[in-house]
VOPAMI-842429 format. One record per residue (C-alpha): chain; residue number from 1; y, x negated, z. Coordinates in pm, 1 decimal, decimal comma. Last residue first. Layout:
# VOPAMI-842429
NUGU kefi drenkol       c2       c1       c3
NUGU    A     NUM        Y        X        Z
...
This chain:
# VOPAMI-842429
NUGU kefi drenkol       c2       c1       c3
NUGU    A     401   8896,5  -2931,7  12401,0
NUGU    A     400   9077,8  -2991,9  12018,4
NUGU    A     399   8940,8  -2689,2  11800,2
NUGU    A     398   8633,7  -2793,1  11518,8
NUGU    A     397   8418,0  -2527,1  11677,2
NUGU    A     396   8556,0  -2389,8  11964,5
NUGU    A     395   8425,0  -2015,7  11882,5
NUGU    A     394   8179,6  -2037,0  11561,8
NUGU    A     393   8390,9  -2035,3  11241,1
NUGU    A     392   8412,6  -1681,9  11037,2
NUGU    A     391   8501,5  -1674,1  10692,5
NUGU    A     390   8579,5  -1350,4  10490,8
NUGU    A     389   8458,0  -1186,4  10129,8
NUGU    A     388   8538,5   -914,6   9907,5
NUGU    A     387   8377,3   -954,8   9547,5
NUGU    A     386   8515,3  -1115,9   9251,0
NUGU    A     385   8225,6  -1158,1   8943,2
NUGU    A     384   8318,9  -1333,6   8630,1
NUGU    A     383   8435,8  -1666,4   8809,2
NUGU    A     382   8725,1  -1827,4   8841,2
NUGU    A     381   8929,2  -1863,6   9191,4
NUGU    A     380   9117,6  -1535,6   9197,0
NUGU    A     379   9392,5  -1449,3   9412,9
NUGU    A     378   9404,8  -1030,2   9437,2
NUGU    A     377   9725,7   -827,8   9401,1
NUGU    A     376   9665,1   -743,5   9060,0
NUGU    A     375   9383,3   -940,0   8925,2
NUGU    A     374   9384,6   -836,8   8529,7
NUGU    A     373   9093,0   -716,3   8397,7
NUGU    A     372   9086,0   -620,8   7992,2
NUGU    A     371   8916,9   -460,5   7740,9
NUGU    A     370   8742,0   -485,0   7402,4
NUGU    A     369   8481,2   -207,1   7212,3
NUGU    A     368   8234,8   -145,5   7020,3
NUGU    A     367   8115,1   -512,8   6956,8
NUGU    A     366   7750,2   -529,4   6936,9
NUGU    A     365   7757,5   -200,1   6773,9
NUGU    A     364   7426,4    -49,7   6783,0
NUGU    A     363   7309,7    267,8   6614,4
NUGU    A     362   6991,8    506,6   6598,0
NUGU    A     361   6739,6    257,9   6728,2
NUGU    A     360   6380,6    351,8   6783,8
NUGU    A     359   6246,5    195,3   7074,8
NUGU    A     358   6467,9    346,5   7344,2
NUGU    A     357   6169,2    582,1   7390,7
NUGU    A     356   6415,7    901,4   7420,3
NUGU    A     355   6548,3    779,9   7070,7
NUGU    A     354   6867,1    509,0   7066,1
NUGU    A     353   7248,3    497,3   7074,4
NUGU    A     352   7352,9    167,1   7138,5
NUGU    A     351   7703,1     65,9   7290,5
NUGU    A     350   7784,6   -299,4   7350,6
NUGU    A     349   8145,4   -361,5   7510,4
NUGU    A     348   8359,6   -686,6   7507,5
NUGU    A     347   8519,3   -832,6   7820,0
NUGU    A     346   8812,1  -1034,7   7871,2
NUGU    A     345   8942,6  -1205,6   8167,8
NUGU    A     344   9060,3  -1131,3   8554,2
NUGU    A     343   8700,3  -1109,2   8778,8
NUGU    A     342   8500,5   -812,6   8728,3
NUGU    A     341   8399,8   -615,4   9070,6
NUGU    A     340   8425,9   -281,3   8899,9
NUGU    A     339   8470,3    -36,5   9188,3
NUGU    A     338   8332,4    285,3   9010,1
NUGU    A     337   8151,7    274,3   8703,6
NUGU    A     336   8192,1    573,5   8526,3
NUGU    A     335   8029,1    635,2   8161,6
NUGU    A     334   8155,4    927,2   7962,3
NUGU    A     333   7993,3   1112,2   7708,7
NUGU    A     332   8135,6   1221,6   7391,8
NUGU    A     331   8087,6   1486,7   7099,3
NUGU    A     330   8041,5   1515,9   6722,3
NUGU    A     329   7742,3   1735,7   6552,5
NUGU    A     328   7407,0   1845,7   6660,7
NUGU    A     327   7284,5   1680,6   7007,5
NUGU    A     326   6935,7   1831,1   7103,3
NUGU    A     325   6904,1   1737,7   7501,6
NUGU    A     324   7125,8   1514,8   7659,2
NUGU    A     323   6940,9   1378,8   7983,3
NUGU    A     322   7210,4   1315,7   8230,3
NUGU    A     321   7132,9   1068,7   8335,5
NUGU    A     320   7098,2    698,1   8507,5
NUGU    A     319   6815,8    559,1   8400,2
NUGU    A     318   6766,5    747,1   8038,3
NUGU    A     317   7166,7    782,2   8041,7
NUGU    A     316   7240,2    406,5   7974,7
NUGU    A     315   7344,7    155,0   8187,3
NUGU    A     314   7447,9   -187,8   8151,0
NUGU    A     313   7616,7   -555,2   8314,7
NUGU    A     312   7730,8   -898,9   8254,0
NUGU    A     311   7573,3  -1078,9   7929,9
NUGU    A     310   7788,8  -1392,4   7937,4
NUGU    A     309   7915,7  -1394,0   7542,0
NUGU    A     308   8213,3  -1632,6   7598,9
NUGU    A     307   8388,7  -1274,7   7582,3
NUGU    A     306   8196,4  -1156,1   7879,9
NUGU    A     305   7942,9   -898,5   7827,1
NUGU    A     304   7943,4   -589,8   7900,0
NUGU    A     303   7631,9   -359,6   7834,0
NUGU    A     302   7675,2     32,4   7709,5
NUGU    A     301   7366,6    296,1   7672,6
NUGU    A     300   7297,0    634,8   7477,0
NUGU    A     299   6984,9    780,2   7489,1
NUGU    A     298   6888,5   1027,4   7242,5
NUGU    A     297   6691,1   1338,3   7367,7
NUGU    A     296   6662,4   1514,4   7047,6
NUGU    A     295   6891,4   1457,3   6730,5
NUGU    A     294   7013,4   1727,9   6524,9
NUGU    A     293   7134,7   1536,7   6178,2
NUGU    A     292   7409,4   1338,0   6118,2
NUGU    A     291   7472,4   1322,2   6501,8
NUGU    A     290   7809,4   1174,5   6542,6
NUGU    A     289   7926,7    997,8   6888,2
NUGU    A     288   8230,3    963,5   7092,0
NUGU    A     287   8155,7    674,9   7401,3
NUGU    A     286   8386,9    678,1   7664,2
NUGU    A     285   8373,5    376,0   7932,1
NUGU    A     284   8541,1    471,2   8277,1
NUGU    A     283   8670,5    238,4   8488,9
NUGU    A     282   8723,8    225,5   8915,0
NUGU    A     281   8960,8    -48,1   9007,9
NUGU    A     280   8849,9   -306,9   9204,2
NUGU    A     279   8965,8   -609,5   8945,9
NUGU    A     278   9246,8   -452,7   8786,3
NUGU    A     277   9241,3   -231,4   8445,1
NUGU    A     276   9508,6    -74,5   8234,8
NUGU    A     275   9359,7     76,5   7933,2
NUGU    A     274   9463,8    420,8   7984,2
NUGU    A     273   9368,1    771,2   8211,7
NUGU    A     272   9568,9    633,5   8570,3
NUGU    A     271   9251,1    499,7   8709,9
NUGU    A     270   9149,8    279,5   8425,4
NUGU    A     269   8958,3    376,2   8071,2
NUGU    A     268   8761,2    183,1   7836,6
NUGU    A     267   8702,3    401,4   7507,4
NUGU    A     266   8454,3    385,5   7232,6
NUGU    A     265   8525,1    535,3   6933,5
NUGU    A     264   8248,0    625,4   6673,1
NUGU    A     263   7849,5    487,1   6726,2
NUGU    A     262   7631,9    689,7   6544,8
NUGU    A     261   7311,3    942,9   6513,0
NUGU    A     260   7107,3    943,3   6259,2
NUGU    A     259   7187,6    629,7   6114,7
NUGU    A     258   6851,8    409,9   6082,8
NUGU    A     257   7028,6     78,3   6313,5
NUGU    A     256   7267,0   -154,8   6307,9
NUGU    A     255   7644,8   -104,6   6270,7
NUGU    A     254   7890,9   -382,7   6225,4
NUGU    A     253   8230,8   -346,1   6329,6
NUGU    A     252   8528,8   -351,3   6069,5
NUGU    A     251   8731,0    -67,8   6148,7
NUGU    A     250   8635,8    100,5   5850,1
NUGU    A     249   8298,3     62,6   5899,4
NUGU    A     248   8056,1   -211,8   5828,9
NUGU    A     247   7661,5   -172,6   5723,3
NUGU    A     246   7293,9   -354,4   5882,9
NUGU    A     245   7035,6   -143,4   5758,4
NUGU    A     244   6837,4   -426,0   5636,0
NUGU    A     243   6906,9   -655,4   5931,7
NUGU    A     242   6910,4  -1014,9   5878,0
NUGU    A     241   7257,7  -1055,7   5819,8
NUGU    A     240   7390,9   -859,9   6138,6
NUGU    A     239   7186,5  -1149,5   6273,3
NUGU    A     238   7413,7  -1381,1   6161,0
NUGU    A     237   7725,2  -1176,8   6196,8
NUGU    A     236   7613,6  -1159,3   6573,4
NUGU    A     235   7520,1  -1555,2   6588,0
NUGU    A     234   7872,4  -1622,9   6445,3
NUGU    A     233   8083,9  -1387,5   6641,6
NUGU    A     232   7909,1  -1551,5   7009,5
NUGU    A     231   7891,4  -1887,6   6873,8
NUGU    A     230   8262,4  -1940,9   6850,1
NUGU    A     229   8384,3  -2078,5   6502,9
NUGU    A     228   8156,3  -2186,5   6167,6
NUGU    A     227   8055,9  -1958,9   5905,0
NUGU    A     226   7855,8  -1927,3   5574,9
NUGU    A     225   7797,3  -2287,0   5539,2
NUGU    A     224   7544,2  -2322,0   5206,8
NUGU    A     223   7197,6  -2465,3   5168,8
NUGU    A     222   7028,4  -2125,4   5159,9
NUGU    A     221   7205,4  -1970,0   5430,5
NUGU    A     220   7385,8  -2210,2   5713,9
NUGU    A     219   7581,9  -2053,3   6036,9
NUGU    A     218   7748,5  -2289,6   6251,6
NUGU    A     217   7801,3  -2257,8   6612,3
NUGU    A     216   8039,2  -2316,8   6899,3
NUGU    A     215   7973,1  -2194,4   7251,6
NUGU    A     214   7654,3  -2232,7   7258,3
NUGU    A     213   7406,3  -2218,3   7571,3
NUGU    A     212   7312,3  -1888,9   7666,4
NUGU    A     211   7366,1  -1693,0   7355,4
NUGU    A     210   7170,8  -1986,9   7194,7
NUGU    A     209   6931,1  -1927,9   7440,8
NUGU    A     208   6876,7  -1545,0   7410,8
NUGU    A     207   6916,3  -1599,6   7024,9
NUGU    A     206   6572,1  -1868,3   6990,6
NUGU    A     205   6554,7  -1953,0   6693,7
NUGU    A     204   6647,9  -2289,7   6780,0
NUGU    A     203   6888,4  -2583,3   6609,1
NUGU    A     202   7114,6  -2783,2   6895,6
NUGU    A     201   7403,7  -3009,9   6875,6
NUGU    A     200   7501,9  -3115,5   7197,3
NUGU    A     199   7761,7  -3309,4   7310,7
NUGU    A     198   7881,7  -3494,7   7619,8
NUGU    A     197   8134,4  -3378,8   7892,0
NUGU    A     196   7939,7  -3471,0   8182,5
NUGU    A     195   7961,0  -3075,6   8258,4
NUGU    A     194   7783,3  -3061,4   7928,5
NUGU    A     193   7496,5  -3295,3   7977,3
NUGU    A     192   7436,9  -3123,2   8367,9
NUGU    A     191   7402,3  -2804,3   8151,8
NUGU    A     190   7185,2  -2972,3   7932,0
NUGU    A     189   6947,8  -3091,3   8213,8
NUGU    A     188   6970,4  -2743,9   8363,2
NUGU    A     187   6849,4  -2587,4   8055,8
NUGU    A     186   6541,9  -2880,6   8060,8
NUGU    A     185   6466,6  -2747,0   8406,5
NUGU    A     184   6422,9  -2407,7   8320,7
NUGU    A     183   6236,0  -2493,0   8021,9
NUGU    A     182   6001,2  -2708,2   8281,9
NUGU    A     181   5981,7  -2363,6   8522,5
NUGU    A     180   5892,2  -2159,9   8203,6
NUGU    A     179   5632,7  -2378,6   8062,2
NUGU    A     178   5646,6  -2613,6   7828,6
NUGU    A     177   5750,8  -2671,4   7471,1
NUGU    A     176   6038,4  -2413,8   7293,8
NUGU    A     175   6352,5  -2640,6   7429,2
NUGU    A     174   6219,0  -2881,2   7143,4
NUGU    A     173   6351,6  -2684,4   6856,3
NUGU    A     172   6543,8  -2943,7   6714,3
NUGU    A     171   6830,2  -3124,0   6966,7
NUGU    A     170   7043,8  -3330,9   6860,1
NUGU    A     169   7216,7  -3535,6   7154,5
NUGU    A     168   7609,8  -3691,8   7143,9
NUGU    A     167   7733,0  -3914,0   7439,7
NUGU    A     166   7353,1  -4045,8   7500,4
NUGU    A     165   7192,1  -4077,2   7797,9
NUGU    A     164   6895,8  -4204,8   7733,7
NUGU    A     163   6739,1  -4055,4   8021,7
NUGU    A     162   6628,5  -3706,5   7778,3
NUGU    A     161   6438,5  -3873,6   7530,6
NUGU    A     160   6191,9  -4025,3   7800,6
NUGU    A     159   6179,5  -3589,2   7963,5
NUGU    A     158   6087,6  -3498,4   7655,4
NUGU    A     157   5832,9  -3733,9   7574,3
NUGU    A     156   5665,6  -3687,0   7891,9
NUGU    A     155   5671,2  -3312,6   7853,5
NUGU    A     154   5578,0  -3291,4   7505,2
NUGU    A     153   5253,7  -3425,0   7607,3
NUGU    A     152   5232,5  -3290,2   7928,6
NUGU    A     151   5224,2  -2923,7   7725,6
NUGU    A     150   4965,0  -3053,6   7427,7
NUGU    A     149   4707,4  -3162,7   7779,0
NUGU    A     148   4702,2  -3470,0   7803,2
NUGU    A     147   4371,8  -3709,6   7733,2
NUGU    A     146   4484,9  -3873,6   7426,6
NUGU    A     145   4793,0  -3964,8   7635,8
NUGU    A     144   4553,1  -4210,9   7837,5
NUGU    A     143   4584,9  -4192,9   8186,3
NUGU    A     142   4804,9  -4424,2   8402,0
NUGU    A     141   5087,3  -4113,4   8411,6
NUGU    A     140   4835,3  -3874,0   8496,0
NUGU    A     139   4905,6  -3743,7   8835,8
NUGU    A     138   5245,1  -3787,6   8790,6
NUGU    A     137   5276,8  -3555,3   8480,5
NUGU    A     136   5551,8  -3351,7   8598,2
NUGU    A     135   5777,8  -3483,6   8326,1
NUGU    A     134   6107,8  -3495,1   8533,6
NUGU    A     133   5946,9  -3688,5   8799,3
NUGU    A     132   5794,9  -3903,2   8525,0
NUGU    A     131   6170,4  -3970,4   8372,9
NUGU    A     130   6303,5  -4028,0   8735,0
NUGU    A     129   6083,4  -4243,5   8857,9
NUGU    A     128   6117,4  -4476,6   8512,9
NUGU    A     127   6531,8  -4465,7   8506,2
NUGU    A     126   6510,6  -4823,6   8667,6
NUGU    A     125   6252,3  -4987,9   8480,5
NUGU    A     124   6386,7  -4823,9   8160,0
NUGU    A     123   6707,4  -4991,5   8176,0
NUGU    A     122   6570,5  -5308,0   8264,4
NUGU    A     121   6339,3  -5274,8   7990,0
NUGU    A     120   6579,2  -5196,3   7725,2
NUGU    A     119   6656,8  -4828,9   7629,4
NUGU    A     118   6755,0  -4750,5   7208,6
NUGU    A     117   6480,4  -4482,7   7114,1
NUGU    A     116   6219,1  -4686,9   7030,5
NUGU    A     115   6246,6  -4880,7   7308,3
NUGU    A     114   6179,5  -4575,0   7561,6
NUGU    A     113   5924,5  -4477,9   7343,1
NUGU    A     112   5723,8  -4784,9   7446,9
NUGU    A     111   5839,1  -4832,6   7779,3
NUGU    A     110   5686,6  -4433,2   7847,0
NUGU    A     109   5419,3  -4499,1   7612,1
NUGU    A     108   5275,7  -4776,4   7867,9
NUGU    A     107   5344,1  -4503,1   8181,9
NUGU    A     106   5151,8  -4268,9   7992,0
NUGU    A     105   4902,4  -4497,2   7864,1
NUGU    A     104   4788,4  -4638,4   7539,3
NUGU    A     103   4555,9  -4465,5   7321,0
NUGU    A     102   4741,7  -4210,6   7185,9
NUGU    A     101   5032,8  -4418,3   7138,5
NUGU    A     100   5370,8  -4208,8   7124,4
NUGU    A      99   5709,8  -4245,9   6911,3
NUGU    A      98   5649,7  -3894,9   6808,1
NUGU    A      97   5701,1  -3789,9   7140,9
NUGU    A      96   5925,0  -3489,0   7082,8
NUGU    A      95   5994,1  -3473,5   6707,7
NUGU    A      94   6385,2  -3407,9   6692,5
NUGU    A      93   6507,7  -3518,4   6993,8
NUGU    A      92   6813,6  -3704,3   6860,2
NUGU    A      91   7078,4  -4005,8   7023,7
NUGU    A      90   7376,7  -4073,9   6926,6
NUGU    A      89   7599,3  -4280,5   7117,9
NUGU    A      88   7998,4  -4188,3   7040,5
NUGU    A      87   8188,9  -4050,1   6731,6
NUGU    A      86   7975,9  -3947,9   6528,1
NUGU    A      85   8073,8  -3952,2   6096,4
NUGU    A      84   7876,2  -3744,0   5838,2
NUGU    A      83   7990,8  -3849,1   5475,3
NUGU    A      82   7982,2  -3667,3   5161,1
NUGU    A      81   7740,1  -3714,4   4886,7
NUGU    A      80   7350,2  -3758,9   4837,9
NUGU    A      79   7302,9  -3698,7   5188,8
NUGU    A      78   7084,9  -3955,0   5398,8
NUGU    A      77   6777,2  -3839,2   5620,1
NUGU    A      76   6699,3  -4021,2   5906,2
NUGU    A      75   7020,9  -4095,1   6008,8
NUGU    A      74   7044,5  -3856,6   6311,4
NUGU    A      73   7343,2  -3636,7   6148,3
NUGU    A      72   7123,7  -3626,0   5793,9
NUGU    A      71   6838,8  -3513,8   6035,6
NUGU    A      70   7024,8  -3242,3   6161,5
NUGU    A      69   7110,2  -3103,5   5808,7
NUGU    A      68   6798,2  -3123,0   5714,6
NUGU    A      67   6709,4  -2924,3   5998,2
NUGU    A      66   6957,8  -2654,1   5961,4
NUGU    A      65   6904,6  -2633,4   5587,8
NUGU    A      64   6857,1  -2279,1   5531,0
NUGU    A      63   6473,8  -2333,2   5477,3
NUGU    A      62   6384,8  -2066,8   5754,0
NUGU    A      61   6664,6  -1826,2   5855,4
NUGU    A      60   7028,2  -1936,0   5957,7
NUGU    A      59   7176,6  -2088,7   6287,5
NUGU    A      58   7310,2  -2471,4   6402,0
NUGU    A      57   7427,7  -2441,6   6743,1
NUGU    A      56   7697,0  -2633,7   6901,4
NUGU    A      55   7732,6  -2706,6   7291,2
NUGU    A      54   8100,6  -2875,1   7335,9
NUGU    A      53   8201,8  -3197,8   7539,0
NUGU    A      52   8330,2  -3319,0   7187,5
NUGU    A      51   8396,9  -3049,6   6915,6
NUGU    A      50   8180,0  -3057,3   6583,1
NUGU    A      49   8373,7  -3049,1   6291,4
NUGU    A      48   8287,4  -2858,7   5932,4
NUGU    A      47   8202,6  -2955,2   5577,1
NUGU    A      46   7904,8  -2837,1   5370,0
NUGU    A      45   7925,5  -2922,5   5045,7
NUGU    A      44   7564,3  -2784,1   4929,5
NUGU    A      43   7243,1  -2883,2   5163,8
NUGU    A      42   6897,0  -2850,0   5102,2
NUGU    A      41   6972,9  -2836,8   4693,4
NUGU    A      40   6585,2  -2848,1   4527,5
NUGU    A      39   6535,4  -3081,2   4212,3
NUGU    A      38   6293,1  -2954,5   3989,6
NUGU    A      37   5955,4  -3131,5   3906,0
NUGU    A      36   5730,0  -3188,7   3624,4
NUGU    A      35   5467,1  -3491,9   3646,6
NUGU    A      34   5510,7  -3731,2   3389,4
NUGU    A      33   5348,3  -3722,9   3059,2
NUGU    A      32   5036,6  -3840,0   2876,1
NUGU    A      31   4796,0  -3616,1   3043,6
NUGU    A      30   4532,4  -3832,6   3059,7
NUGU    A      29   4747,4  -4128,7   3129,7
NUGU    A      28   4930,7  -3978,2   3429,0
NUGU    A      27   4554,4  -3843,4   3578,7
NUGU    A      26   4411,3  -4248,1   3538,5
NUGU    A      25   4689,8  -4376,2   3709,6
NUGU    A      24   4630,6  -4164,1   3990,0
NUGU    A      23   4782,0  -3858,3   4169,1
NUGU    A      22   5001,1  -3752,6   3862,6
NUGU    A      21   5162,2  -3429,0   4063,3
NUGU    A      20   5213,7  -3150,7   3921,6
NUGU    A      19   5547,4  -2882,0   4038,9
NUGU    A      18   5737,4  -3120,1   4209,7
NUGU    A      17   5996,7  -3028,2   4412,7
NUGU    A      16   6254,4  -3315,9   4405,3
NUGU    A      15   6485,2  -3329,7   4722,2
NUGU    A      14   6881,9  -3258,0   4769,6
NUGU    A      13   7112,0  -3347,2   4984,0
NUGU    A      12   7491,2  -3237,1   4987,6
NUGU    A      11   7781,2  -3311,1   5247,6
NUGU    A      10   8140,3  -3209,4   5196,5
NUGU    A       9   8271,0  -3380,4   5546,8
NUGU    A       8   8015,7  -3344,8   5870,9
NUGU    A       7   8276,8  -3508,3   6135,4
NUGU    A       6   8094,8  -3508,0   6449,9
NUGU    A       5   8249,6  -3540,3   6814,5
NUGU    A       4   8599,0  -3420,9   6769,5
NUGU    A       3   8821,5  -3453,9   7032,2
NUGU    A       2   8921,4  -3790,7   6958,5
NUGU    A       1   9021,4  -3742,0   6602,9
């Protein structure tokens, strides 16, 4: 099992919900009966593996157990049956800086939360730079905490959780504190964890960063695993879920939107008419549509994204025409981008069909439509994007005199 990280194996938890409490001795004798509760299932069976070196997210609405479910992985909580093993150094940033003084220091709460989470002195003493060069919070770091500011607050704890460089991290919600240059930082900080080849296990509600950042995910609803497999299919089928007008057609792709217009084939053509595509190669995407009703002005747009869910490129005929007009009926448009620079791989197609606002949404289908580069002629190194390029060396330079 040395490629898995975390082995979460038929795990429940439950909690008593009490309806009345008996707050004092005095209230449980009046009433002469104990206080009335139910018990409430957080988490029912669920059972999956978490990948090492891999970024997994744990999705579903409020009170679907993702954060239970977290803290059973942390220790904090314990499930009342099944078994969660890690394999490797855990470490969790679940409450960031909870482990603070207010009235101590931030340098003093930097060796004290530092302990609490595993780091000896020595250890600390040397990572201590970097965790207040991380934080920002220079300035103040012989100021009491009581004094920060709610942003250098969750900064300095942050930024202590982060140096103890664990081989598995949990990760609640925290990548929501701070500004925009400290969330870019803390994205980079992952990044840097996954390269390393450790794990992270991360709850947000955040999609644009999950998208980002997961390639695995889980998907929990009321308690119960729904899905588990490549983030990019779980988080759409997930969201899918949390659209009323969400429906499936025969082809199995999910539709969102109010149906007055919709999505039908989409086609991704090459240079010779088909589905043959090299890097370079002019392509044409073909959208067919069906206007259930006449339909002014719609716009009709398509993004790429790479199959890992790397959003890539888009246009749509409100930037770059033709304006449509009243569309009654079926029909098609066609899309030409010419010289597509996309490196060899797989590529998935997002067509929306929307009002001349782009507001209202007719239809989207996340995943209209699948295609192919291949590199032809052309070496390529990795990458999405392959562009021409040449080298030039100064005259002489690194030539024997």
């Amino acid at each position: 099992m040395s490629n898995v990280a975390v082995e979460v194996a038929d795990v429940s938890k439950k909690f008593r919900v009490y309806h009345e409490r008996n707050q004092t001795l005095k209230s449980a004798i009046m009433r002469r009966r104990r206080s009335v509760y139910e018990d409430f299932w957080a988490l029912k069976d669920v059972s999956f593996e978490i990948p090492e070196a891999s970024t997994f997210a744990l999705v579903g609405d409020n009170g679907s157990g993702k954060s239970t479910l977290l803290k059973c992985m942390a220790q904090i909580l314990y499930p009342n049956s099944g078994t969660i093993t890690a394999h490797g150094k855990l470490a969790a940033l679940l409450e960031v800086g909870s482990g603070f003084h207010p009235e101590l220091s931030g340098r003093e709460n930097v060796y004290l939360n530092g302990s609490i989470l595993g780091m000896s002195r020595p250890e600390i003493d040397r990572k201590f730079d970097e965790i207040v060069d991380f934080s920002g919070v220079e300035e103040f770091i012989d100021q009491p905490v009581k004094n920060y500011s709610s942003g250098m607050y969750v900064r300095l704890g942050f930024s202590v959780a982060i140096n103890v460089d664990p081989e598995i991290l949990l990760v609640d919600e925290v990548l929501a504190v701070g500004d925009s240059a400290f969330q870019e930082k803390c994205a980079e900080k992952f990044a840097q964890f996954r390269r390393e080849g450790r794990t992270v296990v991360l709850v947000s509600h955040s999609m644009p960063q999950l998208r980002a950042m997961a390639d695995q995910a889980a998907w929990l609803q009321h308690g119960v695993l729904q899905e588990v497999g490549p983030a990019n299919g779980v988080l759409e089928r997930y969201l899918d879920s949390t659209r009323d007008s969400t429906r499936v057609d025969e082809s199995g792709r999910s539709h969102w939107g109010t149906g007055e217009m919709v999505v039908g084939d989409v086609e991704v053509l090459g240079p010779g008419g088909d589905g043959t595509i090299r890097t370079g190669d002019d392509v044409t995407i073909r959208v067919h549509y069906r206007a259930e009703e006449p339909v002014t002005d719609p716009v009709i747009g398509v993004g790429i994204e790479s199959t890992d869910g790397t959003y890539l490129w888009a246009s749509n005929t409100f930037d770059d025409g033709p304006r449509l007009g009243t569309v009654r009926g079926s029909g098609y448009v066609d899309c030409h981008a010419p010289a597509v620079a996309f490196a060899p791989g797989g590529y998935v197609v997002i067509t929306s069909l929307t009002d001349s606002t782009t507001q209202h949404v007719y239809d989207q289908v996340r995943d209209s439509a699948r295609f192919s580069v291949d590199s032809g002629d052309q070496r390529w190194w990795g990458g999405y994007i392959h562009t021409e390029s040449g080298w030039q060396a100064p005259a002489g330079h690194g030539q024997d005199a």
